[in-house]
C-alpha positions in Angstrom: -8.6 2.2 2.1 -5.7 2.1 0.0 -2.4 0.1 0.8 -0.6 3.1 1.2 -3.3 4.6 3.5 -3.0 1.5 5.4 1.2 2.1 5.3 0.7 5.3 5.9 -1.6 5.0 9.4 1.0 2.3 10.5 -1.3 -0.7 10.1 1.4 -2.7 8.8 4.7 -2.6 11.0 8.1 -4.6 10.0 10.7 -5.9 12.3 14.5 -5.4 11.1 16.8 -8.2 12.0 20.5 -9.0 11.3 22.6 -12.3 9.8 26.2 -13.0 8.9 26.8 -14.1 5.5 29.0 -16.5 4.7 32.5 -14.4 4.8 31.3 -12.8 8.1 29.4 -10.0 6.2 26.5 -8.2 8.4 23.5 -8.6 6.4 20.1 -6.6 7.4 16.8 -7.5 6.4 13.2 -7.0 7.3 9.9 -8.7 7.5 6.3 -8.1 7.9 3.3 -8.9 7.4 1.4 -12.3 8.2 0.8 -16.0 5.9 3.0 -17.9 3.4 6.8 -16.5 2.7 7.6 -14.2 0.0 11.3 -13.5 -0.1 12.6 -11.0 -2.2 16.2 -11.8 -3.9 18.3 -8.2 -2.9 19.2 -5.5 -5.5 21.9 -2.5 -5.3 19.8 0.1 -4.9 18.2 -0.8 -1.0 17.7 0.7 2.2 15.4 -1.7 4.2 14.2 1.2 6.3 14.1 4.0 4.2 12.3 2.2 1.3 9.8 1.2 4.0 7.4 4.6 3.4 8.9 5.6 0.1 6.5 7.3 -2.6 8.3 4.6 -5.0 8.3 1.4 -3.0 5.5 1.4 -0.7 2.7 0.7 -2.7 4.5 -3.1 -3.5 5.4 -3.5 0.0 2.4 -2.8 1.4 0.5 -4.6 -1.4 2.6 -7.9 -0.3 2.7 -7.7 3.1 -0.8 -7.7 3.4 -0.8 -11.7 1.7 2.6 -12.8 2.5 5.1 -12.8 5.3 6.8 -10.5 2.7 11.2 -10.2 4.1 13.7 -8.5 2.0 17.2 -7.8 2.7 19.6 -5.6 2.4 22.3 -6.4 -0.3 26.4 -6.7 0.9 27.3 -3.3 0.3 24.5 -1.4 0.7 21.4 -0.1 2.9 22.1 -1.1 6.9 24.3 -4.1 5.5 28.2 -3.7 5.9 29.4 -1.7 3.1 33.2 -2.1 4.2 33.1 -5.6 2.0 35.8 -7.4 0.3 33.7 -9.6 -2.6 31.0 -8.4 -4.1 30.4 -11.4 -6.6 27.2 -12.9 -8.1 28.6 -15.8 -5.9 28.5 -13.8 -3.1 25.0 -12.5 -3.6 23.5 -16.1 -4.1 25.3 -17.3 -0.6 23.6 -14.4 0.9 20.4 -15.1 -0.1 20.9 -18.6 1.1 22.0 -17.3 4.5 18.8 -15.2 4.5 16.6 -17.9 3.4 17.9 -20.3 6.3 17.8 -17.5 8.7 14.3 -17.4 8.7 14.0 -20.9 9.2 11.1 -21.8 6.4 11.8 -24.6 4.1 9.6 -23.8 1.2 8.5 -20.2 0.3 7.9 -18.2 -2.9 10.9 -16.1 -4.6 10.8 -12.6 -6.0 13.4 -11.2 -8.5 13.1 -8.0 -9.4 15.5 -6.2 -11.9 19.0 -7.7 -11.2 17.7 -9.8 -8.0 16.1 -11.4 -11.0 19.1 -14.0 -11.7 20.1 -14.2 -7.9 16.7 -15.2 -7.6 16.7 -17.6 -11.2 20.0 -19.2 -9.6 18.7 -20.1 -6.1 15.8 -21.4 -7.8 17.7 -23.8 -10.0 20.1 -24.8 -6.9 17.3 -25.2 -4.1 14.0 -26.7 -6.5 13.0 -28.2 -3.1 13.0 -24.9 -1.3 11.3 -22.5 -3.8 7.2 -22.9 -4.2 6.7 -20.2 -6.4 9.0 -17.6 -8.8 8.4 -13.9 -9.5 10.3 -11.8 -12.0 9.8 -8.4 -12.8 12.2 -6.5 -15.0 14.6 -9.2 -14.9 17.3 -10.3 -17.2 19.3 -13.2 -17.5 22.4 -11.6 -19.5 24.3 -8.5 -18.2 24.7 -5.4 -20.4 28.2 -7.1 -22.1 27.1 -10.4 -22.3 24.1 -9.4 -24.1 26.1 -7.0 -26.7 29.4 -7.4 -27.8 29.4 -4.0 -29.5 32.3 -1.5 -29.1 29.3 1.2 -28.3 27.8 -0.8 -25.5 31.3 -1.2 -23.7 32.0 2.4 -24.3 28.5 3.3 -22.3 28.7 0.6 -20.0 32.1 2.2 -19.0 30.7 5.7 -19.3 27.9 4.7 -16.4 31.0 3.3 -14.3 32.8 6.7 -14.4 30.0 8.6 -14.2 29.1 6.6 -10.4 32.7 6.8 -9.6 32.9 10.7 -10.3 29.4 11.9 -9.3 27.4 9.3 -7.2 28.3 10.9 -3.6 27.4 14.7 -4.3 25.2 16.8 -2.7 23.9 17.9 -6.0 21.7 15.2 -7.5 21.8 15.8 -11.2 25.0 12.9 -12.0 22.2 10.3 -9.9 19.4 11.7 -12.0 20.6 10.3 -15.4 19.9 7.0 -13.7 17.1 7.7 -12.2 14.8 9.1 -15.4 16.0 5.2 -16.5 14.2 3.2 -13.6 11.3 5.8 -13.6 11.2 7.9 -16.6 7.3 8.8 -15.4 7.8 9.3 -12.2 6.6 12.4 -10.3 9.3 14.9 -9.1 8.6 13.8 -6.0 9.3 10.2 -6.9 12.8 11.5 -8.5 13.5 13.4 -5.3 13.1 10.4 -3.4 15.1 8.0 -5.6 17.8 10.6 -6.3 18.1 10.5 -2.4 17.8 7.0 -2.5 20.8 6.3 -4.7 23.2 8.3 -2.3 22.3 6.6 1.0 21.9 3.0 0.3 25.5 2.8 -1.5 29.1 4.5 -1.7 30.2 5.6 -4.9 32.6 2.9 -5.4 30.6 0.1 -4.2 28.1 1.5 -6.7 30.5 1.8 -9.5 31.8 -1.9 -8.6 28.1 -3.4 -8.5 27.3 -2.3 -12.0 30.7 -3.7 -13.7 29.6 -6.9 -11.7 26.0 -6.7 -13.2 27.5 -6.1 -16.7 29.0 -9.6 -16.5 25.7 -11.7 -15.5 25.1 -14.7 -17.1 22.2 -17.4 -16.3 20.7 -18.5 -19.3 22.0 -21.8 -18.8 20.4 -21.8 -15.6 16.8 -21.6 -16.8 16.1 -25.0 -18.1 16.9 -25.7 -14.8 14.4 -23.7 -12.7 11.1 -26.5 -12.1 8.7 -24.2 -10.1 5.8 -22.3 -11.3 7.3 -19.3 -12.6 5.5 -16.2 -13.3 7.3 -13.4 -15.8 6.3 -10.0 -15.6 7.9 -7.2 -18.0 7.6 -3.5 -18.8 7.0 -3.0 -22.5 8.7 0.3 -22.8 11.4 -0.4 -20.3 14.4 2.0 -20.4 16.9 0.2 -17.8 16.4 -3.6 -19.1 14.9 -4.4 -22.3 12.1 -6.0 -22.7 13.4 -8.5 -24.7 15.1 -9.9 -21.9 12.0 -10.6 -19.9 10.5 -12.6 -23.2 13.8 -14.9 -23.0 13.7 -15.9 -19.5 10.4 -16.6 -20.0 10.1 -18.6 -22.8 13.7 -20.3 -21.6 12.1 -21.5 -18.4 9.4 -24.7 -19.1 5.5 -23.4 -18.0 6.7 -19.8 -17.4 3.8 -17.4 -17.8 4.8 -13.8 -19.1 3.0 -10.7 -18.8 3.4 -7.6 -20.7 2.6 -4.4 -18.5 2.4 -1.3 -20.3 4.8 1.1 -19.0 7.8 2.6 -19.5 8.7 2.6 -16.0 11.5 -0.1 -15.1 9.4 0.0 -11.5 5.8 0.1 -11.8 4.5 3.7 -10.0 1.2 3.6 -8.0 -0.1 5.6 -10.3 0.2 4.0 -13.6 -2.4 2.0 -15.3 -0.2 -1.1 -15.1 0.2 -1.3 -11.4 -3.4 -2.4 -10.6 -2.7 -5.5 -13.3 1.0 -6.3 -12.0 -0.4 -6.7 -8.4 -3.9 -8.6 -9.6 -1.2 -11.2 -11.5 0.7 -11.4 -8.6 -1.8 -12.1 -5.9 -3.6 -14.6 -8.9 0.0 -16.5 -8.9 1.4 -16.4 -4.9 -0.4 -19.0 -2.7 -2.8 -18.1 -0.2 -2.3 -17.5 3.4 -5.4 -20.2 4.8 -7.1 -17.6 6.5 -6.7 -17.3 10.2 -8.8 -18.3 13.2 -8.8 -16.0 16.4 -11.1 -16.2 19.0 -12.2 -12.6 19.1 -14.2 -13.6 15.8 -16.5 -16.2 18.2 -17.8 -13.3 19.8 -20.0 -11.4 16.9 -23.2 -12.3 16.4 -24.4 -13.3 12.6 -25.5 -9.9 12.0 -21.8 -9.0 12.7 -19.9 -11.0 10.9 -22.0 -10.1 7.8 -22.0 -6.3 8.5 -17.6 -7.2 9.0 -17.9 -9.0 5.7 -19.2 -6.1 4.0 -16.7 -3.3 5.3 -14.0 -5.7 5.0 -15.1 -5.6 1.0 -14.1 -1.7 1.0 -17.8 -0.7 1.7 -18.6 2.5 3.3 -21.4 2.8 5.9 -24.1 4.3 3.3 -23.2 1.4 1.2 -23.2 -1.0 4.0 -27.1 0.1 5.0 -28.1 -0.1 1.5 -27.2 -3.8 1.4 -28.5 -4.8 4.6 -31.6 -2.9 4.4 -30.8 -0.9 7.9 -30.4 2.6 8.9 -26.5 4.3 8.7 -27.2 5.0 12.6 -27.5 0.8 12.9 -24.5 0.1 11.1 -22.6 3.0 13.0 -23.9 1.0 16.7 -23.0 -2.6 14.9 -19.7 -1.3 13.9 -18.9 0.2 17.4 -19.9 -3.2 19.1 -17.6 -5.2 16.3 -14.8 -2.8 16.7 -15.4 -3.8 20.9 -15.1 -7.1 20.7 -12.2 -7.7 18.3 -10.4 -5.1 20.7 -9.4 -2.7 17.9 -10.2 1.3 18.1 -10.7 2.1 14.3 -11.6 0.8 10.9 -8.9 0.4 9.4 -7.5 -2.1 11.9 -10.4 -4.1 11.9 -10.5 -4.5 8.4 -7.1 -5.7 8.3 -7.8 -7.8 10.6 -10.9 -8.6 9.3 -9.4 -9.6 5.9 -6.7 -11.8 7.5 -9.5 -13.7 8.8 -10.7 -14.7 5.4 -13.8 -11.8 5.3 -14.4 -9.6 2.3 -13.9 -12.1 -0.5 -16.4 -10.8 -2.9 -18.9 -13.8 -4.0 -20.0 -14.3 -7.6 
């Protein structure tokens, strides 16, 4: 079963929840999932409920959520935060990821930065070394668009992207959001445009938007890398359109022990579909801690025939498969799995594998 089969049949729920920032700013974010934290640092373009299913996002939600207590937020601005906001500085956006973070009341967990969230995320790091375990980055960069360039040509387009928000962002017709959207996911399926064209007109106003990216523009925390002390992993498209992939090699090689990883794609977000997911999410899962696996009761009751058969479908094997290995008939596993499926109190496979897997069952031996 896939993760977003498993999204899909509701396996995996989240819980949406509320905090006041700092300056009295509502502030939404959501968790789910089960084990160690996995926080992910907010970017403008968010809508903790409608990313939840999305054909762009829910592949790396449900991918995290499965090893992590995996919570993201809602940026100030944006998504089911307040939108009505007076400051929408980097300052701001670091407090609110410090409200978030003491909100849930976990002193260490493991950071994720993707894109912009990248250096909120490289900041908290360096400010709270005692809270963070573990940093991601993906897409990141450390320098905005006009710190990064000082030519007349890169002012002129940064300020061409502004106007282009300001005049266009809010219209029924998508094409003004699509320009931006064939730069986070050039490869994406029309159905994936659709979704993010959408996407871009509900999570933000058109001039929150417009202000966000003359904020981004101005990012600078390269002098904040020496700084960051965790285990740090870097992960970078090599054909990235929205951030170059230049910019991944510097944080990288700026912060001491970072390990970088190349992913071929030209997608700024990696797609399902692409080649380079299924090695973004192995380095990933390599990198985050493991959740110790969990003891319930229910697992007391199989018998040692059980557990093994449990072990095997929590591996991804079918029933055939399943037989093959234990040298029984397909009609014995079928009566083994409905006695399993009874005593863990679940009515189908996919929840007992989840389950299952939680548990610490299916870890392929070599």
């Amino acid at each position: 079963m896939s993760f977003t089969q498993i999204m899909d049949s509701r396996l995996f729920k989240q819980t949406i929840h509320f905090a006041h920032g700092h300056d009295g700013v509502q502030l939404a974010y959501a968790s789910a999932g089960r084990g160690p934290l996995l926080i992910k640092a907010a970017t403008w373009l968010s809508h903790v409920e409608f990313d939840w299913l999305s054909p762009v996002w829910r592949h790396v939600l449900g991918a995290l959520s499965a090893h992590a207590t995996f919570v993201r937020y809602d940026e100030r601005g944006c998504g089911l935060s307040d939108w009505d906001v007076a400051d929408l500085s980097f300052d701001s956006w670091l407090r609110d990821l410090e409200t978030v973070a003491d909100a849930l009341g976990i002193e260490r967990f493991s950071l994720l930065g993707i894109s912009q969230g990248a250096s909120i995320a490289i900041a908290y790091a360096a400010r709270h070394p005692e809270r963070v375990s573990h940093l991601v980055v993906h897409g990141g960069y450390a320098r905005g668009r006009l710190v990064r360039s000082h030519a007349p040509a890169e002012r002129e387009e940064a300020d061409m992207m502004c106007r282009l928000i300001e005049l266009g962002w809010g219209r029924d017709d998508p094409s003004f959001r699509q320009f931006f959207t064939s730069q986070f996911i050039p490869e994406g399926t029309p159905e994936q445009h659709r979704w993010f064209n959408e996407l871009e007109r509900i999570s933000s106003s058109p001039a929150n938007a417009a202000r966000f990216l003359r904020e981004f523009n101005a990012i600078d925390v390269t002098s904040l890398l020496p700084q960051v002390r965790c285990p740090t992993l870097v992960l970078h498209s090599t054909r990235d359109l929205r951030v170059p992939f230049a910019e991944g090699r510097l944080i990288a090689g700026a912060i001491a022990g970072a390990r970088f990883v190349p992913i071929d794609s030209a997608n700024h977000l990696i797609l399902e579909q692409e080649p380079g997911w299924a090695r973004w999410l192995a380095e990933v899962h390599a990198f985050l801690p493991e959740a110790p696996p969990a003891h319930d009761p229910l697992f007391d009751t199989l018998t040692a025939r059980e557990r093994q058969l449990l072990d095997l479908l929590a591996q991804g094997r079918d029933n055939a498969q399943i037989a093959a290995t234990l040298g029984v008939s397909e009609k014995t596993v079928r009566n083994h799995l409905t006695s399993v499926f009874s005593k863990l109190e679940v009515d189908n496979r996919g929840r007992a594998i989840v389950m299952a897997r939680d548990s610490g069952f299916g870890k392929l031996r070599h």
